[in-house]
KOLBATOR-756868 format. One line per 2 residues: number of its first residue (from 0); for each residue z, y, x of N, C-alpha, C. Coordinates in steps of 0.2 Angstrom, whole numbers, plus 2048, in hexadecimal, padded with zeros to 3 digits. Example, Ala and Ser with C-alpha at 12.3 -4.5 7.8 and 13.67 -1.06 7.14 Angstrom:
BEGIN
0> 827 7E4 842 827 7EA 83E 827 7F0 842 | 823 7F5 840 824 7FB 844 827 800 840
This chain:
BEGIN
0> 8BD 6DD B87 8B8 6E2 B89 8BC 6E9 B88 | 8BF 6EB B81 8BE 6F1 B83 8C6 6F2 B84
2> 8CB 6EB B84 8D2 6ED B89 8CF 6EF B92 | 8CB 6EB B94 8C9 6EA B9A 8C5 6F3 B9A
4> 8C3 6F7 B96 8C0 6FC B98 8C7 701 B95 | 8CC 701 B92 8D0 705 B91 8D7 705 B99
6> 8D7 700 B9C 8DA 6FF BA2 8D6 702 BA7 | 8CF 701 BA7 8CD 705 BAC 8CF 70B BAC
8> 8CF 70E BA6 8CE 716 BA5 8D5 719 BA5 | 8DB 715 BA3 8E3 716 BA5 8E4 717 BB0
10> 8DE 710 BB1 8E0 713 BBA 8DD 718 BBD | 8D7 71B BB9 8D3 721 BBC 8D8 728 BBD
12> 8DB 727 BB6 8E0 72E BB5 8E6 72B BB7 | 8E8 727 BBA 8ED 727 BBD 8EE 72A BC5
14> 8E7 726 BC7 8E5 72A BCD 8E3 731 BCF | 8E0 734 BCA 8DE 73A BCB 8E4 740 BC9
16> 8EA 73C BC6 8F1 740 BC4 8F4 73F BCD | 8F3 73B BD1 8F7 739 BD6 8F3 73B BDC
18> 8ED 73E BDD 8EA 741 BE2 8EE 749 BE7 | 8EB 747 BEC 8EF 74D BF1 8EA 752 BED
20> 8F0 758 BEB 8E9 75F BEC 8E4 762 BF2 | 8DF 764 BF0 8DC 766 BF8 8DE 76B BFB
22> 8DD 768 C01 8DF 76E C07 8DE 777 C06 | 8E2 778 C09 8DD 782 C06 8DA 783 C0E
24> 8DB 780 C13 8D8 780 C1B 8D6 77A C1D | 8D0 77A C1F 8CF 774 C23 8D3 775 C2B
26> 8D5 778 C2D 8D6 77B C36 8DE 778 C35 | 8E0 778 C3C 8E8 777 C3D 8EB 77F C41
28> 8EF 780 C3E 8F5 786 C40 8F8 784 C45 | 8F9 785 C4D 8FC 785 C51 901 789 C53
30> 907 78A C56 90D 790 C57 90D 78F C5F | 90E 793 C64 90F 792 C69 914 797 C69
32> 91B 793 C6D 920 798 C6E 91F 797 C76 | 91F 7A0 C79 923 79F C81 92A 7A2 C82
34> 92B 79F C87 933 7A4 C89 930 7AB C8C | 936 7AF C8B 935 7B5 C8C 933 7B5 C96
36> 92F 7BB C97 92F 7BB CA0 933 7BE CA2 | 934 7BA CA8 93C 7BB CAB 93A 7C2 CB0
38> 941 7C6 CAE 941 7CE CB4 941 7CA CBD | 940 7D0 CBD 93E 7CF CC5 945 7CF CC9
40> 947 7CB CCE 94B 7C9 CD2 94C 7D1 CD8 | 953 7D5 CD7 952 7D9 CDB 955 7D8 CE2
42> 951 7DA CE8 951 7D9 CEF 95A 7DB CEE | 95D 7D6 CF4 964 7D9 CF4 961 7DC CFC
44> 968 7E0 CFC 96B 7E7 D01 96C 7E3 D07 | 96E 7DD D06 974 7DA D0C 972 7D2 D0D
46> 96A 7D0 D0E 96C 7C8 D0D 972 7C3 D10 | 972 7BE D0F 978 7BC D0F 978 7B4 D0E
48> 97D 7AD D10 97D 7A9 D10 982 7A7 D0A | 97D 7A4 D07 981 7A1 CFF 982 79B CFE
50> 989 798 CFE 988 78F CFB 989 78F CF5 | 985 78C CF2 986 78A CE9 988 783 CEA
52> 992 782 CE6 995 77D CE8 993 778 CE0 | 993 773 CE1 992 76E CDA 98D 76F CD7
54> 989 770 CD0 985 76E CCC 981 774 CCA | 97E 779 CCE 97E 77E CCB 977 77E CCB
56> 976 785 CC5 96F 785 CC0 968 785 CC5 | 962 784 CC4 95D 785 CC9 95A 78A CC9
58> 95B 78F CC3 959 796 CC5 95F 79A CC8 | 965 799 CC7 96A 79D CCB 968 79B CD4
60> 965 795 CD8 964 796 CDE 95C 799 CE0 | 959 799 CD8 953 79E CDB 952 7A4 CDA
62> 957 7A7 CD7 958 7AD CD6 95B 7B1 CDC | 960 7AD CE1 963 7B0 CE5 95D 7AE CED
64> 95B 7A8 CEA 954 7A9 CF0 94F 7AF CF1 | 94F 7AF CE9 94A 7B7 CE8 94A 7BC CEA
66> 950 7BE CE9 954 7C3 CEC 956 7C3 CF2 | 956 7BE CF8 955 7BF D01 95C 7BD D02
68> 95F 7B8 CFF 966 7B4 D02 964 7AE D03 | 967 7AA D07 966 7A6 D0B 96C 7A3 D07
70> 966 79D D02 96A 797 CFE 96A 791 D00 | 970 78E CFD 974 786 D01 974 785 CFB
72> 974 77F CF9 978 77A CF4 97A 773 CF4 | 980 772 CF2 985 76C CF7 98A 76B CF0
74> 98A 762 CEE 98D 762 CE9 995 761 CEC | 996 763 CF1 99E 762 CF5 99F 768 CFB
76> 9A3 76A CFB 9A5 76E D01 9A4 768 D09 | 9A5 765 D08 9A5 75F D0D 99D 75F D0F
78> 999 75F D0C 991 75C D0C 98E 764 D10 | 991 76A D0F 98D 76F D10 98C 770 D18
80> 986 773 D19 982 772 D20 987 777 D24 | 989 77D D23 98D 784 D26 993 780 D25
82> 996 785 D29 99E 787 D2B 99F 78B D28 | 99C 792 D26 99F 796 D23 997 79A D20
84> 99A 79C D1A 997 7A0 D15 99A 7A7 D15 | 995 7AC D11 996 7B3 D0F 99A 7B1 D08
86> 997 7AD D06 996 7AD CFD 994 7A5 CFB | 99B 7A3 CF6 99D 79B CF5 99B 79D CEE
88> 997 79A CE8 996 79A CE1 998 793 CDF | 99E 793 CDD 9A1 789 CDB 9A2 78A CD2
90> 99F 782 CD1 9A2 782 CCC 9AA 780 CCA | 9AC 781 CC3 9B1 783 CC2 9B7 77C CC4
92> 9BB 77C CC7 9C0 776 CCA 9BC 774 CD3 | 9BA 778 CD7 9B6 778 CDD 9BC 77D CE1
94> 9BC 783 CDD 9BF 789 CE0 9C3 789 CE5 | 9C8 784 CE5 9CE 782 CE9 9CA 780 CEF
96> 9C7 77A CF0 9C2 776 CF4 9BE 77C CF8 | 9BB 77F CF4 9B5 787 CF9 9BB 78A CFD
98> 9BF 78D CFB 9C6 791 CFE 9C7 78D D04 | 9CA 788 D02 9CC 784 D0A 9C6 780 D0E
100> 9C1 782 D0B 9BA 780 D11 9B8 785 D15 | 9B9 789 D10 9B6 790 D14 9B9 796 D13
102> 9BF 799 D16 9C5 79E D16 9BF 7A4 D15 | 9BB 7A5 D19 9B8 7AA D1A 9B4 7AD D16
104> 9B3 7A9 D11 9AD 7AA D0C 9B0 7AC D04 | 9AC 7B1 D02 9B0 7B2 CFC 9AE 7AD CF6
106> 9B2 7AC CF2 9B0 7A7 CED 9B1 7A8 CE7 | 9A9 7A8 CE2 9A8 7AA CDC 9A7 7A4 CD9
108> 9AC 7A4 CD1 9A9 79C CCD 9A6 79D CC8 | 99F 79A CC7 99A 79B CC4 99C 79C CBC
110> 999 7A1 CBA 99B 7A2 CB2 995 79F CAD | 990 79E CAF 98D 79A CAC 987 79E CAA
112> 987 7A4 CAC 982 7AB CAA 980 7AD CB0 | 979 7AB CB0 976 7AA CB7 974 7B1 CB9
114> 974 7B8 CB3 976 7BD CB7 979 7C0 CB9 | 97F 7BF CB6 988 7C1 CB7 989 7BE CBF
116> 987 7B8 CC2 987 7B4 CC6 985 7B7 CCA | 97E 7BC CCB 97B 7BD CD0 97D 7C7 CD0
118> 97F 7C9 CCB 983 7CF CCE 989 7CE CD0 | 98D 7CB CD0 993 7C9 CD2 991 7C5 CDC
120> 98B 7C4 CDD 98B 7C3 CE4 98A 7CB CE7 | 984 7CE CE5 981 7D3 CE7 989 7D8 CE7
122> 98D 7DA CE1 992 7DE CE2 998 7DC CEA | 998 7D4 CEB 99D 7D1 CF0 996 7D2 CF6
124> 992 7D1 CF7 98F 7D3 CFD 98B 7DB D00 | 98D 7DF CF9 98B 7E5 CFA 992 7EB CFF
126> 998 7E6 CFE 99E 7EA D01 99C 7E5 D0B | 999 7E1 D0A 99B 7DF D11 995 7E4 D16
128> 996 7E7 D1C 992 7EA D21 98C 7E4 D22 | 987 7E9 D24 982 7E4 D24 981 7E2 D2C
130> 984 7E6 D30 985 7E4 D36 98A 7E2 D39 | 990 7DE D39 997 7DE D3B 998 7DB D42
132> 993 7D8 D44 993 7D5 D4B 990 7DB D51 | 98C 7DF D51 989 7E1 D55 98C 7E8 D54
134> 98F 7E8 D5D 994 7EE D5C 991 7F4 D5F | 992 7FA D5E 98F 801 D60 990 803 D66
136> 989 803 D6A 98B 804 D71 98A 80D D71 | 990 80E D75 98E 815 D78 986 818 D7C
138> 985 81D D79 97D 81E D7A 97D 824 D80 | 983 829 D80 985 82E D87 98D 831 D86
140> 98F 831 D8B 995 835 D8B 995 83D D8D | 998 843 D8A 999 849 D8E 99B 849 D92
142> 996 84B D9B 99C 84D D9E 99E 850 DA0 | 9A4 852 DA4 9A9 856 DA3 9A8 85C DA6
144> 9AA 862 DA6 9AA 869 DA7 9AD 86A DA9 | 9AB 86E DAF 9B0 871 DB3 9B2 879 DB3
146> 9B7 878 DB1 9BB 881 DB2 9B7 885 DB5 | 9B7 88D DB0 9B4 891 DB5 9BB 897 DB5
148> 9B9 899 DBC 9BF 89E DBE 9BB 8A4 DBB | 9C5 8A7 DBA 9C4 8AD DB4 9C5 8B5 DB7
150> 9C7 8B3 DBF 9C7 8B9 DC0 9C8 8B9 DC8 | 9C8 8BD DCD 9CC 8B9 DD5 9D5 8B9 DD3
152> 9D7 8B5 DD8 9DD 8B3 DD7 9E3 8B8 DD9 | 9E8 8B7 DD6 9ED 8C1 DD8 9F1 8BE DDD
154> 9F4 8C4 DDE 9F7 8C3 DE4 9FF 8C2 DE2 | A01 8BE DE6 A09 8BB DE5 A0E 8C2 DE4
156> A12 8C1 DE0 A17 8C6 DE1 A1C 8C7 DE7 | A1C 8CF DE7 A21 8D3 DEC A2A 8D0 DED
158> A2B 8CD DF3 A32 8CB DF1 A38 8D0 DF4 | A3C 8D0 DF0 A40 8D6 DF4 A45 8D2 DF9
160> A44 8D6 E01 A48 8D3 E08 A4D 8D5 E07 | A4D 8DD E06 A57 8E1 E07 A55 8E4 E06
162> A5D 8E9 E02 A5B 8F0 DFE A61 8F5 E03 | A5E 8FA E05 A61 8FF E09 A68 901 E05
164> A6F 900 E08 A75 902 E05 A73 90B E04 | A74 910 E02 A77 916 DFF A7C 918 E05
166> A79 91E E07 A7D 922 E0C A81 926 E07 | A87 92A E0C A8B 92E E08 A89 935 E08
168> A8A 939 E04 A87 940 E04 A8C 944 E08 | A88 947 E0E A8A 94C E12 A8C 952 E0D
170> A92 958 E12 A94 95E E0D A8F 962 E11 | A8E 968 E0C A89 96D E0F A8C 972 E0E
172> A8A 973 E18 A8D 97B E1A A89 980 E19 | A84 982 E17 A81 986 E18 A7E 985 E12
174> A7F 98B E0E A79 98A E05 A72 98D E07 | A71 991 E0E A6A 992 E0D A67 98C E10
176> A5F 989 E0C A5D 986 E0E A59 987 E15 | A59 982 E19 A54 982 E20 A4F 985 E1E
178> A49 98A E23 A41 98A E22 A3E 984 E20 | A38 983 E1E A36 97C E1D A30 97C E23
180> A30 979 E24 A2C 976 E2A A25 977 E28 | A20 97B E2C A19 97B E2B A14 976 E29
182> A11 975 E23 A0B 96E E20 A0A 96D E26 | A0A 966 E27 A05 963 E2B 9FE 962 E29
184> 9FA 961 E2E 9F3 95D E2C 9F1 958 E2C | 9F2 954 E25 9F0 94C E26 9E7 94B E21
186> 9E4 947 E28 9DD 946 E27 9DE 943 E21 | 9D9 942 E1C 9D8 93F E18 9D5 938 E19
188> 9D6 933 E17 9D4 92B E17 9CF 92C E10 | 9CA 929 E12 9C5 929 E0E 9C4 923 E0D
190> 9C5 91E E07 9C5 919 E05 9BD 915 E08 | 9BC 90F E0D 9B6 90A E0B 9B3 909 E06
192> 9AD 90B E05 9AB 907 DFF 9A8 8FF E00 | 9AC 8FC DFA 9AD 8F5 DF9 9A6 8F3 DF6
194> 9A6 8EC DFA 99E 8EA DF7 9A0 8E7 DF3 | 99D 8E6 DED 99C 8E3 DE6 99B 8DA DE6
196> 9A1 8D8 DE3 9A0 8D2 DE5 99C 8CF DE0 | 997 8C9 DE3 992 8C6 DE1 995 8C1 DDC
198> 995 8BF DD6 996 8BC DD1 990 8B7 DCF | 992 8B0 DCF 98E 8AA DCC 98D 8AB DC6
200> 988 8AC DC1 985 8AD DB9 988 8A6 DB6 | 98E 8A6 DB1 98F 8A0 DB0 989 89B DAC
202> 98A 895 DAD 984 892 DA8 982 893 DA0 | 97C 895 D9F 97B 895 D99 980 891 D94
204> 984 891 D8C 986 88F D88 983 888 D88 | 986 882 D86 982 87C D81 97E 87F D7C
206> 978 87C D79 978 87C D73 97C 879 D6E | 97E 87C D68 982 877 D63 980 873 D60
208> 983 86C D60 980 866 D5C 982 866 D54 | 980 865 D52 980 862 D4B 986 85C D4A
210> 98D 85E D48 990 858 D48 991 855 D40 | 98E 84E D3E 990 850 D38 994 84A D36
212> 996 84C D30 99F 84A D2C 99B 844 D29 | 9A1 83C D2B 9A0 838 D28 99F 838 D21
214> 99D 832 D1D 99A 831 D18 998 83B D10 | 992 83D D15 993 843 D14 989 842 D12
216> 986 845 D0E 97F 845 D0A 97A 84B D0E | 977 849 D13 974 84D D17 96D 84E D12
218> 96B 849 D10 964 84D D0D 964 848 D08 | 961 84A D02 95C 846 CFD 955 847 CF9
220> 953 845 CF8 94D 841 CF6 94B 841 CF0 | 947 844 CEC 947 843 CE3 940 83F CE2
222> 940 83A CDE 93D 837 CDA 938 838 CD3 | 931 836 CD3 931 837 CCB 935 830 CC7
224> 934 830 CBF 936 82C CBE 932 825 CBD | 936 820 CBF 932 819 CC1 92F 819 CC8
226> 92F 81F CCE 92B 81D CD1 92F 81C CDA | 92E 817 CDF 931 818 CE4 92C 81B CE9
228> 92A 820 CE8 923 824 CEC 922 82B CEA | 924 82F CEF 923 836 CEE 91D 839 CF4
230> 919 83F CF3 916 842 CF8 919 848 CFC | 91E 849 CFA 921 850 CFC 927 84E D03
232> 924 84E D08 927 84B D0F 92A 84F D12 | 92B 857 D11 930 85C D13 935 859 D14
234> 93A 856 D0F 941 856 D0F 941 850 D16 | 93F 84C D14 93E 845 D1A 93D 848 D22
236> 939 84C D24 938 84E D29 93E 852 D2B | 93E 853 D27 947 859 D2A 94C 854 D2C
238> 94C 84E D29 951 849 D28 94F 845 D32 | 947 845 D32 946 841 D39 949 844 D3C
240> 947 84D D3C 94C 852 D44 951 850 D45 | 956 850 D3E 95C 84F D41 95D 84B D42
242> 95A 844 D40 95E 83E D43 95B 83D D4A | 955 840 D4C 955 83E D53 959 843 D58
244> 95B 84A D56 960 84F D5B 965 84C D58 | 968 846 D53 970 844 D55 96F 83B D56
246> 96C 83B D5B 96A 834 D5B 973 830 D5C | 975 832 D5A 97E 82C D5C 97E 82A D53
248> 97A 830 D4E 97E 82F D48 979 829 D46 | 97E 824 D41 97A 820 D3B 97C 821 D35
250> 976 81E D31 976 822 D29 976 81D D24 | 977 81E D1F 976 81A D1B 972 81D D15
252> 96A 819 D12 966 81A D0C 968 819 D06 | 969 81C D02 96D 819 CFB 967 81A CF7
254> 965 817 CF3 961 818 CED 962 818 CE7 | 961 81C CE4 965 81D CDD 95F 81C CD7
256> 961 81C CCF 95C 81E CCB 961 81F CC4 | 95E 824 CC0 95F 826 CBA 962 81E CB6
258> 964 820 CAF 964 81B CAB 961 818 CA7 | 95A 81E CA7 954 81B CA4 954 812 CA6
260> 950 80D CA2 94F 806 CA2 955 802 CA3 | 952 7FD CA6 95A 7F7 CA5 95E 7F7 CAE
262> 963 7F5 CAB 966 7F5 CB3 963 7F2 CB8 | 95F 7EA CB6 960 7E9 CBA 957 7EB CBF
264> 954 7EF CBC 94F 7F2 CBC 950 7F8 CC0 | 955 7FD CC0 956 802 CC3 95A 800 CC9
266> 95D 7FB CCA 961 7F6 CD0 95B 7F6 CD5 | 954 7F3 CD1 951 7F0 CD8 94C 7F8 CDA
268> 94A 7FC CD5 949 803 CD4 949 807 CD8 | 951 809 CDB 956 80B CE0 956 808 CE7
270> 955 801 CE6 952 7FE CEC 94D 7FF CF0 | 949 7FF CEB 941 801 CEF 941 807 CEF
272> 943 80C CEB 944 813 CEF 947 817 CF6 | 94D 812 CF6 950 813 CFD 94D 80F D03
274> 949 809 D01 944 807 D07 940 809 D07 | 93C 80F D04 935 814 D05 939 818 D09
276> 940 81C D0A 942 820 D0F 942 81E D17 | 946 819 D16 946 813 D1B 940 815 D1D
278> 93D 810 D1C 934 80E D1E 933 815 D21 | 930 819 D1D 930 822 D21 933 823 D27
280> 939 823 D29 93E 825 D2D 93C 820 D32 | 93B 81A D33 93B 815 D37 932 816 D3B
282> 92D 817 D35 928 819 D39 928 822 D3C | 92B 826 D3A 92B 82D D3F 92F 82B D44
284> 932 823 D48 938 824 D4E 93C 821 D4F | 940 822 D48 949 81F D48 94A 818 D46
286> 94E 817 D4C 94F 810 D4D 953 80D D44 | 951 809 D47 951 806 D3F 95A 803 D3E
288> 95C 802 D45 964 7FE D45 966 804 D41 | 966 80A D40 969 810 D3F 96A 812 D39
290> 965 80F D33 964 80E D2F 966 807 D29 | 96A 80A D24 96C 805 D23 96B 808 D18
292> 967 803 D16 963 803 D10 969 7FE D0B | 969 801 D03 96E 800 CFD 96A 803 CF7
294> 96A 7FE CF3 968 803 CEC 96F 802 CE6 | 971 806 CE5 976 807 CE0 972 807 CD8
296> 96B 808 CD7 96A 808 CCE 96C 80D CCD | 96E 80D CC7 970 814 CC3 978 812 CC1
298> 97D 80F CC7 985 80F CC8 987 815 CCA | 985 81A CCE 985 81F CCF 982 824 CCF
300> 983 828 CCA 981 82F CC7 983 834 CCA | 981 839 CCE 984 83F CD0 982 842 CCD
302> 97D 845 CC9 97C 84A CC2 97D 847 CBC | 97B 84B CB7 97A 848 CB2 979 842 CAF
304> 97A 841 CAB 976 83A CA7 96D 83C CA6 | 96D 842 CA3 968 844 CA4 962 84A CA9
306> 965 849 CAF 963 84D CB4 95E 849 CB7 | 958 84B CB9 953 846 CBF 954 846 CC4
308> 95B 84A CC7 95C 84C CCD 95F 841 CCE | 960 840 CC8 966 839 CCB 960 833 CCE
310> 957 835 CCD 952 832 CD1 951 833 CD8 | 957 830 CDD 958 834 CE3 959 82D CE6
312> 957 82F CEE 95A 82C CF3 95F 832 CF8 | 963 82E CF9 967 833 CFE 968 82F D05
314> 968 836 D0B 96A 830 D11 970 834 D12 | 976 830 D12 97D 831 D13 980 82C D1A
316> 985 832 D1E 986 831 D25 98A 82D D25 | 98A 828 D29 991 821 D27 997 825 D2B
């Protein structure tokens, strides 16, 4: 009996030595991690047909959708639907293969940095014209001007017929001179008066046009900062007159921004500033072919680093 109650009492504090501690929370602690949110896809200047050769990323084909290119993806040069591309993205051992499918098209091999990848189109599509097919018809020619007369025309020159030989000089007998002979009276001739000749008033002068010097900054545009929208329309209206009195010329919109924020934020920035001018211009009249929209970001600085002047659009003459 009392081994039988000394064994109980050895298992009780065996157990109570081997018990979990209690809890300090009844509740469960959850972590949620997200990925960070992705920047916005900037509109490109020039869309453009792009093959993605071999295995490439799924965001690298929705990123350049995003941004208004015209994506293909073909795991072979052989498979691809077109004859010719602007812009080949192959991976690396393809390169050879793109080249001889498609001479015409420039060819970038994928680095593996799906932003690196997508500036490297937009710098190769930003050099090609957005128009290259459609050729500039002549809209009038000057015609041509006819001479005006500067005076009446003269009279030909006197030609000499024969020149009288030289007599010999007689001797003189007598040193006084002869009488002289009595004045005659010769009536006087009185000149007609001549009528005044009627002359044609020549034509009023041309007005002078405005002729302006390629790639030359006719007006700009200030911005606040962050914003692709201004109220002050002065400067733009000056911009409609002249482009409607020099209708032959076309321009190009450049959109610029400061270095405030990230690049790729001031890129699309620039873009939609130079599409509010556009927009503008096109609804006062001007034909839109005339027009031709780029946003540079903050790559080109004309002022300062720190001037707000560098929140501009400019329309510069092609």
């Amino acid at each position: 009996m009392k081994w039988n109650l000394a064994a109980a009492l050895v298992t009780v504090l065996v157990v109570e030595i081997h018990a979990a501690p209690p809890a300090d929370a009844c509740g469960v602690k959850l972590t949620v991690k997200s990925s960070a949110p992705r920047k916005a896809v900037a509109r490109t200047s020039n869309p453009s047909d792009v093959l993605l050769l071999g295995n490439p990323p799924r965001r690298l084909e929705l990123d350049l959708t995003a941004s208004g290119h015209r994506v293909e993806v073909a795991p072979a040069a052989s498979s691809a639907k077109r004859k010719s591309y602007a812009v080949v993205i192959t991976d690396a051992g393809l390169q050879d293969e793109a080249r001889a499918s498609f001479p015409g098209a420039v060819v970038i091999v994928r680095s593996g940095d799906v932003t690196a990848d997508m500036r490297s189109v937009e710098q190769q599509v930003a050099r090609r014209p957005v128009r290259t097919e459609e050729a500039r018809t002549v809209v009038a020619a000057r015609p041509s001007r006819t001479p005006i007369a500067a005076g009446p025309p003269q009279p030909e020159p006197r030609r000499i017929v024969a020149a009288s030989e030289p007599k010999d000089a007689e001797p003189v007998t007598d040193p006084t001179p002869p009488p002289a002979p009595p004045p005659q009276r010769v009536a006087a001739v009185v000149p007609k008066a001549t009528e005044p000749k009627v002359t044609e008033a020549p034509p009023p002068p041309e007005k002078p046009r405005m002729v302006a010097k390629a790639n030359t900054v006719h007006d700009e545009v200030y911005f606040a900062l962050g914003s692709s929208r201004f109220d002050n329309q002065a400067v733009l209206n000056k911009a409609v007159r002249w482009l409607k009195d020099s209708s032959d010329v076309s321009v190009v919109i450049e959109g610029h921004a400061d270095p405030t924020g990230t690049h790729e934020g001031n890129l699309a920035l620039s873009q939609r500033r130079a599409e509010f001018v556009r927009d503008f211009l096109v609804s006062a009249g001007i034909d839109q072919s005339r027009l031709e929209v780029i946003g540079y970001g903050d790559t080109r600085l004309r002022y300062g680093r720190a001037d707000r002047r560098n929140r501009r659009a400019a329309i510069v003459v092609k």
